[in-house]
matplotlib code that plots the C-alpha trace (Angstrom):
import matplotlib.pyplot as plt

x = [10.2, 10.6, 13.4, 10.2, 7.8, 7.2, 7.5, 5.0, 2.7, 3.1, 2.6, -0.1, -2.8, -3.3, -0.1, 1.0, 3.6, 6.0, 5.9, 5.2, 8.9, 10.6, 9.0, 10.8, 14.0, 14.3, 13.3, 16.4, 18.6, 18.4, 18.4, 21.5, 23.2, 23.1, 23.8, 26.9, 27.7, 27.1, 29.1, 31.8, 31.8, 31.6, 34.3, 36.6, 36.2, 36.6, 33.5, 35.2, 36.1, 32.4, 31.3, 33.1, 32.6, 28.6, 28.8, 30.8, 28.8, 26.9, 24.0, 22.6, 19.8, 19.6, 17.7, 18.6, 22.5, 21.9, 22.8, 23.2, 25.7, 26.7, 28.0, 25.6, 27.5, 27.0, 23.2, 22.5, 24.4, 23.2, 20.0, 18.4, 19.9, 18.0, 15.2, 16.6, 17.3, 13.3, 12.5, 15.2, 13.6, 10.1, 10.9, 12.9, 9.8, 7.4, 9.5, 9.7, 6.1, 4.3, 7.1, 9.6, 11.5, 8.3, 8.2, 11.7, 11.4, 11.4, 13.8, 16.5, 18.3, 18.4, 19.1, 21.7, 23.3, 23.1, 25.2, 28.1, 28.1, 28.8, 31.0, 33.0, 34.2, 34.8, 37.3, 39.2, 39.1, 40.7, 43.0, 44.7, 44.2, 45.7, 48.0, 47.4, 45.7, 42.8, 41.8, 39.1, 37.6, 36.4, 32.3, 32.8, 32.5, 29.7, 27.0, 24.7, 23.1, 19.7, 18.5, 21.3, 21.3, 17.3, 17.1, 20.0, 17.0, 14.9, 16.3, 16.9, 12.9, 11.8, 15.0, 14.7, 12.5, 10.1, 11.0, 14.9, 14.3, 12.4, 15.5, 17.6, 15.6, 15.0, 19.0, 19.5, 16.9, 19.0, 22.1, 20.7, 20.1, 23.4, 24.8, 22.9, 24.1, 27.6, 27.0, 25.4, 27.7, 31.0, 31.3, 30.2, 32.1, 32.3, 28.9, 27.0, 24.6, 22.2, 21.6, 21.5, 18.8, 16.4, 16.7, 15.2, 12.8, 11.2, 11.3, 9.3, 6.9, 6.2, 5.8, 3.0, 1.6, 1.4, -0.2, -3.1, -3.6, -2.6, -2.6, -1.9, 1.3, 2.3, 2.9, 5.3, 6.9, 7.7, 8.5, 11.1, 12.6, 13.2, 14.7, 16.9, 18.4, 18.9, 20.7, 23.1, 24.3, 24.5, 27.4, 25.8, 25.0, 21.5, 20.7, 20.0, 17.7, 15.3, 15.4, 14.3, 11.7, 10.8, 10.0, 7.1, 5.1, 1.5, 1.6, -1.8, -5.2, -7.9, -10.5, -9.8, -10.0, -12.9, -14.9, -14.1, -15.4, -18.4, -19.4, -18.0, -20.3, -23.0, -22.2, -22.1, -25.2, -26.9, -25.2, -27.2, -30.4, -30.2, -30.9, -28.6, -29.3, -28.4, -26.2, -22.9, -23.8, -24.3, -26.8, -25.9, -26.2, -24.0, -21.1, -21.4, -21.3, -18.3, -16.1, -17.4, -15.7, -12.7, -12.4, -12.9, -10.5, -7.5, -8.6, -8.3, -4.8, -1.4, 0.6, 4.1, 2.2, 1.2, 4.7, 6.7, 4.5, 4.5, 8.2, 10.0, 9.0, 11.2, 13.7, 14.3, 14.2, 15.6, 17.2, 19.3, 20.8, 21.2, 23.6, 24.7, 25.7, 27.3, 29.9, 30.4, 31.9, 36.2, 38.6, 40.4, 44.0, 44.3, 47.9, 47.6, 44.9, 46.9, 48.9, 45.5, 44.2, 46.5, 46.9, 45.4, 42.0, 41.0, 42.0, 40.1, 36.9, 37.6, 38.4, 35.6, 33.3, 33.9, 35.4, 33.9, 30.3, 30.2, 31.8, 29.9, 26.8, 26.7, 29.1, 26.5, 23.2, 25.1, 26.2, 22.4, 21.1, 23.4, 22.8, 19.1, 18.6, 17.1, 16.0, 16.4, 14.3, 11.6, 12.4, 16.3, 19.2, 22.6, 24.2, 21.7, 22.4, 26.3, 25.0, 23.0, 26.2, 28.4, 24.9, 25.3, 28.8, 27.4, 27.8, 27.8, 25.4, 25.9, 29.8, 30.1, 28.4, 30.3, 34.0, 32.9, 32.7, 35.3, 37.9, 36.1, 38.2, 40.7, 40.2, 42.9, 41.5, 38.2, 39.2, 40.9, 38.1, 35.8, 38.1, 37.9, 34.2, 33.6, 35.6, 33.8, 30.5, 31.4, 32.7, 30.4, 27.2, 28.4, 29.9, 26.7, 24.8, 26.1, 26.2, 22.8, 21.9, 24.4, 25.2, 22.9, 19.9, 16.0, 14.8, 12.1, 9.2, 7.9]
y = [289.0, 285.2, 286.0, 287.5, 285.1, 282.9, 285.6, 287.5, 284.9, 284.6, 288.1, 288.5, 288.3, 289.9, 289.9, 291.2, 294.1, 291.6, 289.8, 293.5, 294.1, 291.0, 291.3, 294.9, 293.6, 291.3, 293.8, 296.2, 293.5, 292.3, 296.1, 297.0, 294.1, 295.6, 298.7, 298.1, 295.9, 299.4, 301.6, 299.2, 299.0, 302.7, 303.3, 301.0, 301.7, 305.2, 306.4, 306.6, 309.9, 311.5, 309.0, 311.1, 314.7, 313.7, 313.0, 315.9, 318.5, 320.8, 321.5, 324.9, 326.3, 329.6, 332.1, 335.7, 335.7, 332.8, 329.1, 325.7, 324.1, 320.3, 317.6, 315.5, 312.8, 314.9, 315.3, 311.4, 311.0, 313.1, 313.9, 310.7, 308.5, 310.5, 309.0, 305.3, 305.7, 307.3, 304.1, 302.2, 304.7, 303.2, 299.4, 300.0, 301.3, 299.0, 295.8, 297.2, 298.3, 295.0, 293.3, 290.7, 292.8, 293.5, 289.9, 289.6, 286.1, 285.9, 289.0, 288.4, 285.6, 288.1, 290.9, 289.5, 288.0, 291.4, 292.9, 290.1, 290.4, 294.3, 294.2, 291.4, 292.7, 296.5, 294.7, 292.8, 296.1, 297.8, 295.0, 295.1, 298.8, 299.8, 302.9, 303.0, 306.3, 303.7, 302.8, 305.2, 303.2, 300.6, 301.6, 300.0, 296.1, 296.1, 296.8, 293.9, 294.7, 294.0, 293.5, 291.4, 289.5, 288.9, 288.1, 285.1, 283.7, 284.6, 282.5, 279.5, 279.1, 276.5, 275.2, 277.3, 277.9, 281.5, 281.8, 281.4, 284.7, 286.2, 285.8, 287.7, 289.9, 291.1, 290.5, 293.2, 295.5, 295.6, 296.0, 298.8, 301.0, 299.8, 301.6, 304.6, 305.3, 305.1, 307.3, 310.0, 309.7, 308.8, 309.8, 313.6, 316.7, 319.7, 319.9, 323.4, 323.6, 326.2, 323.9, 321.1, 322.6, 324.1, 320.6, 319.3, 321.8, 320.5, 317.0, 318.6, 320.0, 317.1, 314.7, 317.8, 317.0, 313.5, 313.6, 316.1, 313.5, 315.2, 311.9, 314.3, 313.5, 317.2, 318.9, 316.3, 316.4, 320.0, 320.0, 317.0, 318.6, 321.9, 319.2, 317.5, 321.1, 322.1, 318.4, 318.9, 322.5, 321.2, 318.9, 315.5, 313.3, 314.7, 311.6, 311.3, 312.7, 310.5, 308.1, 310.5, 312.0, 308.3, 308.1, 311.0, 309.4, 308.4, 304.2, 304.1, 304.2, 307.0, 304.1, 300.8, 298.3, 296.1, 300.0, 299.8, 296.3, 297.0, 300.7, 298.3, 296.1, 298.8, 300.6, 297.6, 296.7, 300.6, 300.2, 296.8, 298.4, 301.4, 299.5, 300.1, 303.2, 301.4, 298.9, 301.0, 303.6, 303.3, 305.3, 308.4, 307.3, 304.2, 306.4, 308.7, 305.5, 304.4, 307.8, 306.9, 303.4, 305.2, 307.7, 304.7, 302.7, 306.0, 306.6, 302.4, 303.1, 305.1, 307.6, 305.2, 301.9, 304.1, 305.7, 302.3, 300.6, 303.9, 304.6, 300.7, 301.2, 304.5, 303.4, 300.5, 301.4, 304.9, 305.8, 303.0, 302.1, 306.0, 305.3, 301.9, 303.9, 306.5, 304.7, 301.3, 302.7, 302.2, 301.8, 298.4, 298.4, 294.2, 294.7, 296.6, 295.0, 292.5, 295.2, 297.0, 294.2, 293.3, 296.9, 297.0, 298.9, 296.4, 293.2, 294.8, 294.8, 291.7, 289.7, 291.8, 290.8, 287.1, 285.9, 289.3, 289.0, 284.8, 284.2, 287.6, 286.4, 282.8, 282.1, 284.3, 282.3, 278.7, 280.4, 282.2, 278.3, 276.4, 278.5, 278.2, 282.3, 281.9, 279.0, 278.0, 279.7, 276.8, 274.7, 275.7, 274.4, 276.0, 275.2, 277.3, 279.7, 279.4, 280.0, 283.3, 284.3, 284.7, 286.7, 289.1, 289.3, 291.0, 294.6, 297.0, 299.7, 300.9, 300.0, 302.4, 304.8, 304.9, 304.0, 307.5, 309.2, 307.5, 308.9, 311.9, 313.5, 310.7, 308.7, 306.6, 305.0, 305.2, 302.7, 300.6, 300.3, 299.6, 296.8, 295.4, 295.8, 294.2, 291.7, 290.5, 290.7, 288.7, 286.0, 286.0, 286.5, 283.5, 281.0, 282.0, 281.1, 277.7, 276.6, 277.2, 275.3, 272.3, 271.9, 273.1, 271.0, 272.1, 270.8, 268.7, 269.5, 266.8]
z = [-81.5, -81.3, -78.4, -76.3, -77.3, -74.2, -71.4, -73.5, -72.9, -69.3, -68.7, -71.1, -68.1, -65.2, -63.6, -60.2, -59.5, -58.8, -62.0, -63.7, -62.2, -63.3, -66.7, -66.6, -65.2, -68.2, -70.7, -69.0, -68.7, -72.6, -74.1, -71.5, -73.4, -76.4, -76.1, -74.2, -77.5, -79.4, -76.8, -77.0, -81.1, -81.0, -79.3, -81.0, -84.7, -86.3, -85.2, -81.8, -82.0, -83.5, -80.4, -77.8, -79.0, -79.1, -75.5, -74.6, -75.8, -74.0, -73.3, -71.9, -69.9, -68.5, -67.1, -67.2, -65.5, -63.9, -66.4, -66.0, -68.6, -68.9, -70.6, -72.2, -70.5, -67.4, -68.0, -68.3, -65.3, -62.7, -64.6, -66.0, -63.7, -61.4, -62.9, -62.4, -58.5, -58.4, -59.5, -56.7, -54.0, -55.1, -55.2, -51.8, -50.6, -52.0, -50.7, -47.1, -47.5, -49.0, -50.6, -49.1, -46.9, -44.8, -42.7, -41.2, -40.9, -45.1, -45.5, -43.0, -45.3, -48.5, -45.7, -44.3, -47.5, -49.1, -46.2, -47.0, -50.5, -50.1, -47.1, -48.2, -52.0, -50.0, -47.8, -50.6, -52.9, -50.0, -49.1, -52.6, -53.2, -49.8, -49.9, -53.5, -55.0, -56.2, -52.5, -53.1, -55.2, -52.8, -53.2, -56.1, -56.2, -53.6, -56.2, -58.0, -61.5, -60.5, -64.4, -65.6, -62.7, -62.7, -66.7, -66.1, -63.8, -66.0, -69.0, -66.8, -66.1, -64.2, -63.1, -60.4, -57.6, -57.5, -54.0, -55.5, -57.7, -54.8, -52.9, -55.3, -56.1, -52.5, -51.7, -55.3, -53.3, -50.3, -52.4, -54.1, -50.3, -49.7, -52.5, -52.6, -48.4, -49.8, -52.9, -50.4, -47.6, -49.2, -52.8, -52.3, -53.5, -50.7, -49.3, -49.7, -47.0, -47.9, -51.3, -48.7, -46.5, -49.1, -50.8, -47.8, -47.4, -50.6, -49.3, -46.4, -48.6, -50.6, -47.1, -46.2, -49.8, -48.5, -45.5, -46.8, -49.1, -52.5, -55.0, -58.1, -59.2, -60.9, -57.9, -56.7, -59.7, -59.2, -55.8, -56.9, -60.2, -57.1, -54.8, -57.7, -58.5, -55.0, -54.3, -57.7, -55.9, -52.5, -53.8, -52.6, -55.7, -57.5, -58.5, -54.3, -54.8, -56.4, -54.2, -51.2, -53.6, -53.8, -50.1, -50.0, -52.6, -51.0, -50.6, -49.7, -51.6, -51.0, -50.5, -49.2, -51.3, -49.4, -50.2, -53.7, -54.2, -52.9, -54.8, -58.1, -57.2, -56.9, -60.0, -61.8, -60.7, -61.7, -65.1, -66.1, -65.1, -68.1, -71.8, -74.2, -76.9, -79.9, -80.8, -81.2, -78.1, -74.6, -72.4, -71.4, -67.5, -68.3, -69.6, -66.0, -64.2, -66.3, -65.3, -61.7, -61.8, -63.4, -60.5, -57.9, -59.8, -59.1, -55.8, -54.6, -56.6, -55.4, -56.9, -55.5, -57.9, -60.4, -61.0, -61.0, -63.1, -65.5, -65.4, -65.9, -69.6, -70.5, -67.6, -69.4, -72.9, -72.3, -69.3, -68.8, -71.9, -72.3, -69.6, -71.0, -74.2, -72.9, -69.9, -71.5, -74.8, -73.7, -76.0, -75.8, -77.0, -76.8, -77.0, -73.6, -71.7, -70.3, -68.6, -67.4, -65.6, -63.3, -61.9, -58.5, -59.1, -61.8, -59.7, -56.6, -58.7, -60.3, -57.1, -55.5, -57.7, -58.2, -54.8, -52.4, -54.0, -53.8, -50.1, -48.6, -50.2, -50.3, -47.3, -45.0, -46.4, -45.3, -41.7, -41.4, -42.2, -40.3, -37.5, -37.1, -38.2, -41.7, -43.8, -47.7, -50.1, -50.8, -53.3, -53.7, -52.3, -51.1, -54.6, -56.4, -53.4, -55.0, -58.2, -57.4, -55.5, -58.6, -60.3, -57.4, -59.0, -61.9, -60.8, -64.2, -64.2, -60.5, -60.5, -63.3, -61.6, -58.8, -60.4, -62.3, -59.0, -56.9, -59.9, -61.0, -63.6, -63.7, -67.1, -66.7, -63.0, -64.7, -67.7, -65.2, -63.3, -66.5, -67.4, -64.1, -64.0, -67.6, -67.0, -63.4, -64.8, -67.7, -66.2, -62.6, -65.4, -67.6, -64.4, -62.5, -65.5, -66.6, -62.7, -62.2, -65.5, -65.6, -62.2, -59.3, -58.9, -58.2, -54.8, -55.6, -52.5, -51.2]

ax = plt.figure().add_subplot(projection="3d")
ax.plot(x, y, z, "-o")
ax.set_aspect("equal")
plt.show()
């Protein structure tokens, strides 16, 4: 665990949900790694065949008449991932809530950046691809990794501003709303509106569990799992979803936090009053006191904090390289990939990616600046501003996602648009990388 070693000790104190979510970020960002290593070794030896079939296979669940049957490919995707944009729908809502998206002044640089670096590598996609079957395809270079982007910045430690990673990580926020509007309103199959509507019934359900003040978090859960199933009949994207299940979680605490400090403080203060039984048990008094704290502790809580900070782990370590393992995995013929590469849907990602993600990005932070609209995150300069450009490029996890449904059913689009997204994060991950480290300098404050 020596690789772990010194952002264990950072986070091994109270830490904030910020630094809760980089520390998560990084964790997703080093396992996605290597499981796309595995995928990609899988798929080009002779397991590659045992690698597919496991994938393909389905799995059933039924009712009476009535059945659901999938892939397994089919279940990570539009089940799991479901799971991953809950999580997106949560950190959306926690940035715009408390985060850095909720003073304009601070969010209107990543804001606005965000908005270039996905309108930018759309138009160049489209611009190569035009007339071409592929031109479908252009949702795809407008999406940033958010966890192999944030464990770059991670690994480079202090030679770069918090307010730098702050930046990105708000722009990736941003990004990520981006992408999920184009999923739902552009990469749909035939939309079935009585699906539709009882999906949204159950988001109306779960927003009148919210304002009675239902904190539970099973009947949500319910409601949503009804919600997800309606969605995946309705013919919009299931994993949709999540992210609107996201936005009827209760944000706020049953007690204020000033009221819990003070009935702490109170309890606290009863507890030291009772003597202790012996030396291995407390009085029976103390231990009621105890569950009292516990039940203050919940209620100054939220069922939106609780649920990030509960769901990162298996995100990270399950759900994602689940997904990781079962998109990355292509089949390479090197004598071929020359000829792959150059077709249009791969160099409309790749030039999306790199060029799209580092002009739409860092080319609308200068103009914001210049013009007197945002600042400079403090302590960074515009050539780490470069730098995090070409880290936006890193688009992977959501670019699969929606390469898979811009070609639905087309393998041969799909691998060209793998290749092209491989390829692009590769190179903007590495470039962005070594620039930051070699090149770009930290602003010293004065």
């Amino acid at each position: 665990m020596k690789l772990y070693a010194p952002w264990e000790k950072t986070f091994n104190r109270i830490v904030t949900p910020f630094e809760h979510f980089l520390h998560a970020q990084t964790t997703t960002g080093m396992v996605l790694m290597l499981m796309t290593v595995v995928a990609l070794v899988l798929a080009n030896t002779p397991l590659a065949e045992a690698y597919s079939h496991f994938f393909h296979m389905k799995i059933d669940f039924a009712v009476g008449s009535w059945a659901l049957s999938h892939s397994i490919h089919h279940w990570i995707n539009d089940g799991l991932m479901a799971i991953f944009f809950f999580i997106i729908g949560l950190e959306i809502k926690r940035e715009i809530l408390v985060g850095e998206l909720s003073n304009i002044k601070v969010a209107i640089l990543p804001i606005l950046s965000a908005i270039g670096g996905m309108v930018l590598p759309a138009l160049i996609y489209t611009a190569i691809n035009y007339g071409e079957d592929g031109a479908v395809g252009w949702g795809i270079p407008m999406a940033t990794d958010i966890a192999f982007a944030i464990s770059a910045l991670v690994l480079l430690g202090n030679r770069v501003s918090p307010a730098l990673v702050t930046f990105l990580v708000a722009l990736a926020i941003v990004d990520d709303l981006g992408a999920v509007v184009v999923i739902a309103m552009f990469y749909t199959e035939q939309i079935q509106y009585l699906p539709l509507g009882l999906a949204g019934v159950m988001f109306l359900v779960m927003v009148v569990f919210n304002r009675v003040g239902i904190h539970m978090i099973l009947p949500y859960f319910i409601v949503g799992l009804f919600m997800w199933f309606f969605m995946l009949e309705s013919g919009v994207h299931a994993t949709i979803a999540g992210v609107i299940a996201a936005m009827a979680i209760p944000s706020k605490p049953k007690i204020p936090p000033v009221d819990f400090t003070q009935h702490t403080k109170n309890l606290l203060d009863e507890y030291d009053n009772y003597p202790v039984a012996t030396d291995h048990m407390m009085h029976e008094k103390q231990k009621a006191i105890l569950t009292n704290i516990k039940d203050k502790i919940d209620a100054v809580g939220t069922p939106s904090a609780r649920l990030e900070h509960d769901l990162h782990l298996p995100v990270a370590l399950v759900v994602i390289p689940l997904f990781a393992l079962a998109n990355a995995g292509i089949s390479v013929d090197f004598s071929s990939i020359g000829s792959t590469i150059t077709t249009p849907i791969s160099l409309g990602i790749i030039f999306g990616l790199i060029i799209g993600k580092v002009i739409g990005i860092a080319g609308v932070a200068y103009l914001a600046i210049k013009l007197g609209i945002a600042k400079l995150p403090e302590g960074s300069t515009m050539s780490q501003v470069f730098g995090i450009g070409f880290l936006g490029g890193i688009g992977f996890t959501m670019s699969i996602f929606v390469a898979d449904l811009a070609f639905l059913g087309n393998e041969e689009m799909i691998f060209q648009a793998k290749i092209g997204i491989l390829s692009a994060s590769l190179f903007s991950g590495l470039f962005g990388f070594f620039w930051l480290k070699y090149v770009a300098k930290k602003r010293v404050l004065d």
